[in-house]
C-alpha positions as MATLAB code, in Angstrom:
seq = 'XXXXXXXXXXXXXXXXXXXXXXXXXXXXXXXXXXXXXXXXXXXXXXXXXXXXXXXXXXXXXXXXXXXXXXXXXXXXXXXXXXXXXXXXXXXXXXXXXXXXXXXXXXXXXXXXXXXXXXXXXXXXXXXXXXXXXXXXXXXXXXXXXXXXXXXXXXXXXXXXXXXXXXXXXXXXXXXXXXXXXXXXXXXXXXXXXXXXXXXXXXXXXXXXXXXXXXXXXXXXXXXXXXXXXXXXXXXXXXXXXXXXXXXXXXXXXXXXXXXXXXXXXXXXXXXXXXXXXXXXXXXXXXXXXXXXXXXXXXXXXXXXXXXXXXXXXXXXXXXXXXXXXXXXXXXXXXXXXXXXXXXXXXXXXXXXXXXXXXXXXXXXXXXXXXXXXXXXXXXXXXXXXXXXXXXXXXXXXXXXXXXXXXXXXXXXXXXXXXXXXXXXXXXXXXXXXXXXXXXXXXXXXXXXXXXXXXXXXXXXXXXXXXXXXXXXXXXXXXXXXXXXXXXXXXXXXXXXXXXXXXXXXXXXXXXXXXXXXX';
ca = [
     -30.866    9.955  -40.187;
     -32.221    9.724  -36.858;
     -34.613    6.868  -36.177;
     -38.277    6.993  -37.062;
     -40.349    7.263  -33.137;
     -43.132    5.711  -31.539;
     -45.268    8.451  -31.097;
     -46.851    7.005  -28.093;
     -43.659    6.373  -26.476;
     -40.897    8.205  -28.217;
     -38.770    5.108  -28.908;
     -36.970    3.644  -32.642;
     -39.655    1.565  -34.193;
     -38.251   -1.351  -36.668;
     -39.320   -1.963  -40.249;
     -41.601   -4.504  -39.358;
     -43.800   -3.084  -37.017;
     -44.116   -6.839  -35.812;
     -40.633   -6.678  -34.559;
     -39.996   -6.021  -30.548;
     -36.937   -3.609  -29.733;
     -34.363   -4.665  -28.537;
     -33.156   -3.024  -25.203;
     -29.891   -3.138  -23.135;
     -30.097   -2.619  -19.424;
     -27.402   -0.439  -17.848;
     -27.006   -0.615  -14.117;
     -25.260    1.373  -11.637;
     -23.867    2.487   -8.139;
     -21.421    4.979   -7.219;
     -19.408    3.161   -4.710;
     -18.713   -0.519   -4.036;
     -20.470   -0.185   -0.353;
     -23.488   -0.053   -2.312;
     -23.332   -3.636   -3.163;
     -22.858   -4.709    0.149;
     -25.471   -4.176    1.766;
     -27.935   -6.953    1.656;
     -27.657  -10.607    1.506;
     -27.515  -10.841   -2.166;
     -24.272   -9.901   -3.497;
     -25.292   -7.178   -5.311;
     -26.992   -5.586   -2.565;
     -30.379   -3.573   -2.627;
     -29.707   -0.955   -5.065;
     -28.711   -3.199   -8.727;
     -31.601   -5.683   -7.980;
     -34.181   -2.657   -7.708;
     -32.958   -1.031  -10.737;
     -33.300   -4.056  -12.689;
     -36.990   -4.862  -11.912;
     -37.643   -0.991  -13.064;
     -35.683   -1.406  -16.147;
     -36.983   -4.623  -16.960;
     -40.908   -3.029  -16.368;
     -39.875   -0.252  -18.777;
     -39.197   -2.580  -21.575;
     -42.093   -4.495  -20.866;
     -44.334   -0.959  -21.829;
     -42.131   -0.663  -24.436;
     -42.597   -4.038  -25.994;
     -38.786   -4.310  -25.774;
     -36.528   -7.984  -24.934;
     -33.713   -7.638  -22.918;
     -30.795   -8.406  -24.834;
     -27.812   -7.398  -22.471;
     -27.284   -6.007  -19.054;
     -23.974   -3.949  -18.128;
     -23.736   -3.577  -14.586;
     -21.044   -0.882  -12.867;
     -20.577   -2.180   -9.196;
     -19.189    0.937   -7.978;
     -18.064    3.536  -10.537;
     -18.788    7.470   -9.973;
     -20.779    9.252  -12.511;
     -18.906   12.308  -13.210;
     -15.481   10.464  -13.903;
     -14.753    9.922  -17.460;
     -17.424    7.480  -19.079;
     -14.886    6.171  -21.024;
     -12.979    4.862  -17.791;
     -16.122    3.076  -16.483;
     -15.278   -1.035  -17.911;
     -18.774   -1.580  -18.055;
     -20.401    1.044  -20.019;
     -17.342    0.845  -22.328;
     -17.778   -2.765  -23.128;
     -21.713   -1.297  -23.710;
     -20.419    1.297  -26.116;
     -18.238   -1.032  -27.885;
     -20.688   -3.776  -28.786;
     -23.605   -1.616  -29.716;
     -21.176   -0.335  -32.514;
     -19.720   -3.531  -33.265;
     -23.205   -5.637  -33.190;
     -25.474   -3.412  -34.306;
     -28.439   -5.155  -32.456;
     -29.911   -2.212  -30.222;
     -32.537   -0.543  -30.416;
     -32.749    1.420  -26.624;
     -30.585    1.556  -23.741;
     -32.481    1.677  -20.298;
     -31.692    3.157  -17.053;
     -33.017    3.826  -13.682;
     -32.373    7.008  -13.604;
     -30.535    9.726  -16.075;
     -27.802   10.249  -12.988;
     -27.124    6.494  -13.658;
     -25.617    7.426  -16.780;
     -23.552   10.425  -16.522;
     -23.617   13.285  -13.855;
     -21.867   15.569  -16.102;
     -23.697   17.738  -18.528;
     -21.506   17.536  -21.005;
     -20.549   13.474  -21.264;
     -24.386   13.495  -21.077;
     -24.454   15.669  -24.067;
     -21.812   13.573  -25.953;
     -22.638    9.993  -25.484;
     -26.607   10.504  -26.122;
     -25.199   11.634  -29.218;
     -23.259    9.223  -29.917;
     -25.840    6.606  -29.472;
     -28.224    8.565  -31.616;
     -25.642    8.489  -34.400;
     -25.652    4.490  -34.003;
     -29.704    4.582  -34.354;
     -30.504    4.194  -30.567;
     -32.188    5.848  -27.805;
     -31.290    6.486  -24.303;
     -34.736    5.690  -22.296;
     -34.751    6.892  -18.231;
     -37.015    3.696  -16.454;
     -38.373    6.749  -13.932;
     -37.985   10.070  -15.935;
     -39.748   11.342  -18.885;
     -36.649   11.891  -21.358;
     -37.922   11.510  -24.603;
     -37.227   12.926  -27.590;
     -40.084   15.652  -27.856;
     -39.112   19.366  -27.468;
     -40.794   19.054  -23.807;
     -38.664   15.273  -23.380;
     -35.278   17.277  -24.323;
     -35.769   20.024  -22.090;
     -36.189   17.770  -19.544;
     -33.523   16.160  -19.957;
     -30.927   19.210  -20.595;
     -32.385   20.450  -17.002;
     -31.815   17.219  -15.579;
     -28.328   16.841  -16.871;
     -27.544   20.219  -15.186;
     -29.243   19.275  -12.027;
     -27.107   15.732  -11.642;
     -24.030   17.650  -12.391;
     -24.648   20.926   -9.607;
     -26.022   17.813   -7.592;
     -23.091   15.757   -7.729;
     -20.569   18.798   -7.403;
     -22.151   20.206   -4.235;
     -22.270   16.501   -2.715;
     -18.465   16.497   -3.138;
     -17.867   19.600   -1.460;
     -20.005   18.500    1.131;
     -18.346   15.287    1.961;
     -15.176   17.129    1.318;
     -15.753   19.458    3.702;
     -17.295   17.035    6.332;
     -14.275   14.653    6.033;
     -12.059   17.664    6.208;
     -13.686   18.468    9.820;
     -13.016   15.015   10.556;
      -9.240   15.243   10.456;
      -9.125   18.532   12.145;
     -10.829   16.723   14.942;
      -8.777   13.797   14.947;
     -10.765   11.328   13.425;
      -9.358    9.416   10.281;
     -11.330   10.106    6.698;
     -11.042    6.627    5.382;
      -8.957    3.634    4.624;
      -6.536    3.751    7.696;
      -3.241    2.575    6.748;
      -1.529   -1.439    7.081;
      -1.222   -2.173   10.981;
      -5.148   -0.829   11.939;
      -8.310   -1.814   10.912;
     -11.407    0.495   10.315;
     -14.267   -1.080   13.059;
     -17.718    0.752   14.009;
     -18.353    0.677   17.652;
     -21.645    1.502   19.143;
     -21.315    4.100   21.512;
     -24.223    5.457   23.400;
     -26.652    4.572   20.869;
     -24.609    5.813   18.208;
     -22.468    4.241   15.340;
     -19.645    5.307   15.514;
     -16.885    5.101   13.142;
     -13.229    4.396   14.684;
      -9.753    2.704   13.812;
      -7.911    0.190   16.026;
      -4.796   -1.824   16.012;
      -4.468   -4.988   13.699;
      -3.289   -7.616   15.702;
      -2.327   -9.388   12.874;
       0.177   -6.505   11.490;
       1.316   -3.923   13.687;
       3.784   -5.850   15.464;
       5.606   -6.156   11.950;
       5.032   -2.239   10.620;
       6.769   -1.062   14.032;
       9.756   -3.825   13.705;
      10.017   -2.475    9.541;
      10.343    1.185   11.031;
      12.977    0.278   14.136;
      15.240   -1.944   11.730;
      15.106    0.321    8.680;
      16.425    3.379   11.063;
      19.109    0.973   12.122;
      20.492    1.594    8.634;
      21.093   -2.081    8.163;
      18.250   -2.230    5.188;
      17.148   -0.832    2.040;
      13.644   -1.019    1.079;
      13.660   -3.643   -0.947;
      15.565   -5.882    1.418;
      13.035   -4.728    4.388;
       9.651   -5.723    1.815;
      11.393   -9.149    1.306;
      12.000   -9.814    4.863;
       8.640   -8.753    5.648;
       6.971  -10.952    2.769;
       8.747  -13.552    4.368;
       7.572  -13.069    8.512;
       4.035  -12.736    6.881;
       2.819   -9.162    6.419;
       1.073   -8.689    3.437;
      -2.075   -6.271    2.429;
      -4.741   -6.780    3.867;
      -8.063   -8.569    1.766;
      -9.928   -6.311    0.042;
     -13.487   -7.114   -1.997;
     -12.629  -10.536   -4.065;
      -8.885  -10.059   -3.756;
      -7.284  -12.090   -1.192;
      -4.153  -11.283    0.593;
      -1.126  -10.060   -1.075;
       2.432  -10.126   -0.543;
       3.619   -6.029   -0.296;
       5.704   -4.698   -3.346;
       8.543   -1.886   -2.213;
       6.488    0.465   -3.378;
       3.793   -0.478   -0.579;
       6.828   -0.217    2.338;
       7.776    2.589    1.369;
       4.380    4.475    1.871;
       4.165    2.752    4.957;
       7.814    4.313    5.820;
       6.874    7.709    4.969;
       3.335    8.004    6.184;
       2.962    9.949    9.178;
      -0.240    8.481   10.353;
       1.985    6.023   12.213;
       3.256    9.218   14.604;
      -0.531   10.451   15.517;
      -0.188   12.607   12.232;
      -3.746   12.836    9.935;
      -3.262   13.960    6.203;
      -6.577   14.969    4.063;
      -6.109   17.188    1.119;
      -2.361   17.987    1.799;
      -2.606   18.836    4.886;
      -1.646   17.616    8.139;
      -3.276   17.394   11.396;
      -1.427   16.322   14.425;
      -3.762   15.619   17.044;
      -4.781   11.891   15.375;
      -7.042   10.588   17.942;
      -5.995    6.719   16.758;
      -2.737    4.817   18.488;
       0.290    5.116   17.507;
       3.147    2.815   17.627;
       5.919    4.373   16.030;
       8.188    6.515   18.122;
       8.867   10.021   16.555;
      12.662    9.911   16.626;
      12.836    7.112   14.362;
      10.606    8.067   12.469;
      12.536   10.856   11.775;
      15.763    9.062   11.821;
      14.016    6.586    8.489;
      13.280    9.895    6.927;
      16.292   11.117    6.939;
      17.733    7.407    5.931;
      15.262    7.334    2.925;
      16.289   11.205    1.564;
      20.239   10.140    2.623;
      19.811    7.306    0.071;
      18.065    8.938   -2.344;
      20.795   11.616   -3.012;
      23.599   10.173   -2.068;
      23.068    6.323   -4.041;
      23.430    4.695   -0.439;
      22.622    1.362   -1.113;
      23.091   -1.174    2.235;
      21.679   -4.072    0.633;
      24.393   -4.267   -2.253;
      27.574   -4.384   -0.294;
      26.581   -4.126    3.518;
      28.963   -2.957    6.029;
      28.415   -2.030   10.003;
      30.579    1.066    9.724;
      28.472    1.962    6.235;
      27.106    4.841    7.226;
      28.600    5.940    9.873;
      32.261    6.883    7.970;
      32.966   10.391    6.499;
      35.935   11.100    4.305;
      39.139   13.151    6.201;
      39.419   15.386    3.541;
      35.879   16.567    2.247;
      33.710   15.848    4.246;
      31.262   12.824    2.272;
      30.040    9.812    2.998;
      32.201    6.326    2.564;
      30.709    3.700    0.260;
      31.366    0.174   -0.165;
      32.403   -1.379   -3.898;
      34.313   -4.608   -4.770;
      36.595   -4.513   -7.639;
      37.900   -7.432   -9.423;
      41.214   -8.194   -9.646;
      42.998   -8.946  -12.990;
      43.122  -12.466  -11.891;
      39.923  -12.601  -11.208;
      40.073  -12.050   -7.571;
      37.234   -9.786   -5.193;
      38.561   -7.103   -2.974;
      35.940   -4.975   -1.075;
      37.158   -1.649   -0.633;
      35.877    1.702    0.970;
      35.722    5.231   -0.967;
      34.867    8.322   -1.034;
      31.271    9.028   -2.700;
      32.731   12.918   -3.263;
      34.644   10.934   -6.116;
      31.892   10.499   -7.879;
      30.748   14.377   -8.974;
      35.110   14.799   -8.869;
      35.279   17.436   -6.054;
      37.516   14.794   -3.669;
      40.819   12.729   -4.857;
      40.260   10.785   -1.654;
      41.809    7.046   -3.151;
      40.544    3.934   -2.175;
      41.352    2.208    0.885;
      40.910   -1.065    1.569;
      37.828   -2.355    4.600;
      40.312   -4.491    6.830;
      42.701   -0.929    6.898;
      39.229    1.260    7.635;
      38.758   -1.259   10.188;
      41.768   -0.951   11.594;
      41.993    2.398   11.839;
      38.499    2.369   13.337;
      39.339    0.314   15.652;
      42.679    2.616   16.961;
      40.085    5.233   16.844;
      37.947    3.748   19.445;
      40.944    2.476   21.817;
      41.423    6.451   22.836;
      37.549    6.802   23.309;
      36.192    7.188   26.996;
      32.883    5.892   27.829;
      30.907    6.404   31.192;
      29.488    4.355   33.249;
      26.499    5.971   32.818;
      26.454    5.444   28.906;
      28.121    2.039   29.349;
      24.774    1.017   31.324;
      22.207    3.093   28.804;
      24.141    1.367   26.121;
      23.410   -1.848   27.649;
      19.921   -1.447   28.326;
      18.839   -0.150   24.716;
      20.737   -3.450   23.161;
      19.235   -6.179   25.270;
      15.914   -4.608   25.593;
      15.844   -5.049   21.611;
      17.304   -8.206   21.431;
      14.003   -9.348   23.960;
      11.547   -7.311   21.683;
      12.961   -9.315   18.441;
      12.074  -12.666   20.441;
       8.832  -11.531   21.741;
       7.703  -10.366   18.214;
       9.012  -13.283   16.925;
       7.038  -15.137   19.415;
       4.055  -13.605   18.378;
       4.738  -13.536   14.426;
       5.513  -17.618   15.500;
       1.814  -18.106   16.828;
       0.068  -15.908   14.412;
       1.443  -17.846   11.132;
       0.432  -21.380   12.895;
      -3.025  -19.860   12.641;
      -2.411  -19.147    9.222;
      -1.199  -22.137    8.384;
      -4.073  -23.858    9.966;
      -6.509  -21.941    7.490;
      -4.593  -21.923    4.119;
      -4.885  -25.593    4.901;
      -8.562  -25.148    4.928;
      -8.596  -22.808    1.977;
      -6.837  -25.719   -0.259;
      -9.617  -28.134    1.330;
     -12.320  -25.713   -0.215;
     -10.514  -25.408   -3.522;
     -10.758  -28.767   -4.134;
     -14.396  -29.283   -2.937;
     -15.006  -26.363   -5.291;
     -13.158  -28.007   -8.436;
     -14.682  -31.412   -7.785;
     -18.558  -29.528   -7.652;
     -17.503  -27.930  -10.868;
     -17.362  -24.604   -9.274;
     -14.184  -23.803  -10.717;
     -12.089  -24.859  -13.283;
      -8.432  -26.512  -14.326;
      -6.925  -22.813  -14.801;
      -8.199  -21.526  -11.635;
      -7.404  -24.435   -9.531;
      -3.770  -24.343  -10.085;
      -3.347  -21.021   -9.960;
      -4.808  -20.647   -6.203;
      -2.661  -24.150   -4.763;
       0.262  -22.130   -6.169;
      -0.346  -19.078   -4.127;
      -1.261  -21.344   -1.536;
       1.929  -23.172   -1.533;
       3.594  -19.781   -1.868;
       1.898  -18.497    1.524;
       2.244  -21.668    3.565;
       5.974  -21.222    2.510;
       5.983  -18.052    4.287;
       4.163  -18.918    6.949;
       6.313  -21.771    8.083;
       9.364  -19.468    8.335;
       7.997  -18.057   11.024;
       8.750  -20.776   13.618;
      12.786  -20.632   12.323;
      13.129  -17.163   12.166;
      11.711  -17.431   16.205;
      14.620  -19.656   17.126;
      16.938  -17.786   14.876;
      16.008  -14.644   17.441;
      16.216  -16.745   20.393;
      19.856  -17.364   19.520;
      20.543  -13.893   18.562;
      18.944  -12.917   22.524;
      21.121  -15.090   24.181;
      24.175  -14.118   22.032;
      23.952  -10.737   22.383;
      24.833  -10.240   26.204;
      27.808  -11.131   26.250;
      28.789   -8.688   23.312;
      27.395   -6.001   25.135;
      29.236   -6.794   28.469;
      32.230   -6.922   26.054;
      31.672   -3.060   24.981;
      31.041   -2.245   28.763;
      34.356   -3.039   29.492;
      36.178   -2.116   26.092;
      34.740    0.488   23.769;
      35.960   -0.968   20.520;
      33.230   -1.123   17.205;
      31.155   -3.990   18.266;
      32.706   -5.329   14.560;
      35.785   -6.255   16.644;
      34.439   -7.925   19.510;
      34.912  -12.019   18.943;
      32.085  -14.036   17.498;
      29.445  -11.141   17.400;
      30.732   -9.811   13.666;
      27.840  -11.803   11.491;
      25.356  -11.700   14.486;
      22.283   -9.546   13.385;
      22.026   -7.760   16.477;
      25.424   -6.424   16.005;
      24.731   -3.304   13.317;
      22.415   -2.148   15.592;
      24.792   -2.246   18.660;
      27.264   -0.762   17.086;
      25.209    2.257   15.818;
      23.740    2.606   19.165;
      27.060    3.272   20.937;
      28.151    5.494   18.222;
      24.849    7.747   18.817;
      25.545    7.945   22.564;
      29.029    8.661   22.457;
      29.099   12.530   23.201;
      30.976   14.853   21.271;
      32.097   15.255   17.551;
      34.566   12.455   16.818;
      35.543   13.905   13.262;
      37.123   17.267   15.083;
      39.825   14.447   16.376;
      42.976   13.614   14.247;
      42.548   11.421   11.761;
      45.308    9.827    9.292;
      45.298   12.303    6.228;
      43.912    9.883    3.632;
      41.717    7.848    6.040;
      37.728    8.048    7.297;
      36.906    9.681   10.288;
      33.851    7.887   12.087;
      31.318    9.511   12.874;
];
């Protein structure tokens, strides 16, 4: 049975007329901006809702006895997805102890007409009564016209403000601007230009160094994804803070958006589709971006997968007699022995009969390969150039990474200072404590690598001339050349002077069951 009304005020009245109602406050804001704008945490918005809602009940002869608050959930999304008004639901049909739900406004509760529709039913059916602290919603035939036209108004309202913004934002990409969260590597600022607040993206100092050094070693083919996120982790990049969530160490899912996201070329997406005329820097050069994309699609087809059994010729070998890719597998012996071969990854689907064959023979005949190549002087001094210019940009960025993650250091230092301030005021408890000194420790772990990975490069800088100067004069695979084969500059090197070597070294003779490099 529906509840028996107030006729004065069109709310339940108890048995005992002696009884106040009890009312549930249900606050809201559509985005989490909304909550930021005012000293108070919760901003303007939640405060002034609450002083409405709580003068409602007080005309109502209603006590407060619970307040839901939605810090920034949109209206016309599912009610059912909002935390806060489902924790509302849930304990007015588990409790039983409500007699009214307040809000501001009817638009604080639902923007669509027909969630409207189905949850002020539903709370009928439990005996309670939605009550709007500014609108006259009750249930007279006049009350529920209201409210059906208001239902319908905060739904066309809420539809054509979407378009709006849609379209707006839309205008914004086509003009170069950036609708949004720019990605890891800039920061979103507002500058004040001519009297007007403009908003603009800039570099993060902090990370951009890092996002171009994940795109120019990933196209050296050297890494996989989840090798580049845990190098990465461990120079320092992680996403950036966001609300209450600190900084987090990336997942592979993370670098790979970051690999495949054009906005690091100048290219804006909004909507699927793509403007090129981004009006933001851009760091990453075009060819390799291309040159990862073509990596990441390689890998995903073909099973390529560096970080399992790397190689410097992976990659770069195709099979005499079909035509596919070499791959890398060790197989046991039957005494228990390890013995990396080389094959054929046409094997696989069965169109190739191509049989194993051993590395130390591939890199043989590699390296017989190479003795008949000419390089000129012209490409000997390009080659040159390329390789020691990034050896000196993996010590400068390391240089930089260095100083950054002393900084770092110096304020996860001060962050464990405040933890413990805050568990000896009470502020926080046992649980809490120990769970922010471990990702404390975890961070400061990361950030002291820096300074060893910066004379790790330094090494690798100095090393790396004279294995260049050794190519210059003899253009064997940089593999061969003494005391450069585990040096990490050396993969790179190598694939550089295959890609400037002119010509089509497969169309050369090649033993009949051997690789042809390519």
């Amino acid at each position: 049975m529906p509840p028996k009304l107030i006729p004065e005020s069109n709310v339940p009245l108890s048995a005992s007329s002696s009884r106040r109602l009890r009312a549930i406050f249900y606050l809201r804001v559509s985005t989490k901006s909304q909550v930021r704008t005012d000293y108070d945490p919760e901003g303007i918005s939640i405060p002034a809702q609450r002083v409405a809602c709580g003068a409602k009940a007080e005309t109502l002869n209603a006590d407060m006895v619970g307040e839901y608050v939605e810090p920034g959930a949109s209206a016309h999304k599912n009610l059912e997805r909002r935390e806060a008004f489902r924790d509302m639901i849930a304990r007015i049909e588990r409790d039983r102890d409500v007699d009214i739900v307040i809000v501001y406004q009817l638009s604080r509760f639902a923007r669509d007409r027909y969630e409207d529709a189905a949850f002020t039913l539903r709370l009928r059916n439990l005996g309670v009564v939605l009550v709007s602290a500014t609108e006259n919603i009750d249930e007279t035939p006049a009350g529920e016209l209201l409210h059906g036209m208001l239902a319908v108004i905060n739904q066309y309202q809420s539809a054509a403000s979407g378009k709006d913004i849609s379209y707006k934002m839309r205008q914004k990409a086509a003009n170069g601007g950036t609708p949004g969260l720019a990605p890891i590597g800039y920061l979103n600022v507002r500058i004040r230009s001519e009297g007007r607040n403009i908003a603009d993206v800039i570099l993060d100092d902090d990370r951009w160094r890092l996002v171009q050094w994940a795109f120019e070693q990933f196209a050296t083919g050297a890494w996989t994804v989840d090798s580049l996120t845990e190098e990465l982790n461990h120079r320092g990049l992680t996403n950036r803070a966001a609300g209450k969530r600190p900084e987090r160490p990336l997942h592979s899912s993370h670098v790979h958006k970051i690999l495949t996201n054009r906005y690091y070329v100048g290219v804006v997406t909004f909507d699927g589709v793509e403007y090129p005329n981004g009006r933001h820097p851009t760091f990453v050069a075009e060819r390799t971006f291309i040159r990862v994309q073509g990596l990441l699609k390689s890998r995903a087809t073909a099973g390529d997968k560096p970080q399992k059994h790397f190689h410097p010729l992976k990659g770069s070998l195709f099979c005499g007699y079909c035509g596919s890719k070499f791959g890398i597998t060790n197989a046991t012996g039957r005494h228990g022995g390890t013995y990396p071969y080389f094959y054929c990854l046409g094997r696989k689907p069965g169109k190739c009969r191509q049989p194993y064959v051993m590395i130390d023979v591939v890199e043989q005949l590699v390296a017989d390969w190479w003795r008949r190549v000419e390089i000129t002087s012209r490409q000997k001094a390009r080659i040159r150039d390329i390789v020691l210019d990034g050896a000196q940009s993996l010590v400068t960025n390391g240089s930089e990474q260095a100083d950054r993650q002393k900084r770092r250091i110096g304020e996860l230092e001060d962050e464990r200072r405040s933890c413990m301030r805050a568990y000896y005021n009470g502020a926080i408890g046992e649980e809490l404590l120990k769970e922010e000194q471990q990702r404390i420790d975890r961070d400061l772990g990361k950030a002291r690598h820096a300074p060893r990975l910066r004379k790790r490069m330094a090494v690798d800088r100095r090393g790396s001339r004279p294995t260049v100067e050794s190519v210059r004069g003899q253009p064997r695979p940089l593999h061969h050349c003494p005391g450069t084969r585990e040096t990490p500059t050396q993969p790179s090197g190598f694939q550089t002077l295959l890609d400037h070597r002119q010509g089509n070294p497969r169309g050369g003779p090649v033993p009949a069951a051997g690789p042809t490099p390519r």
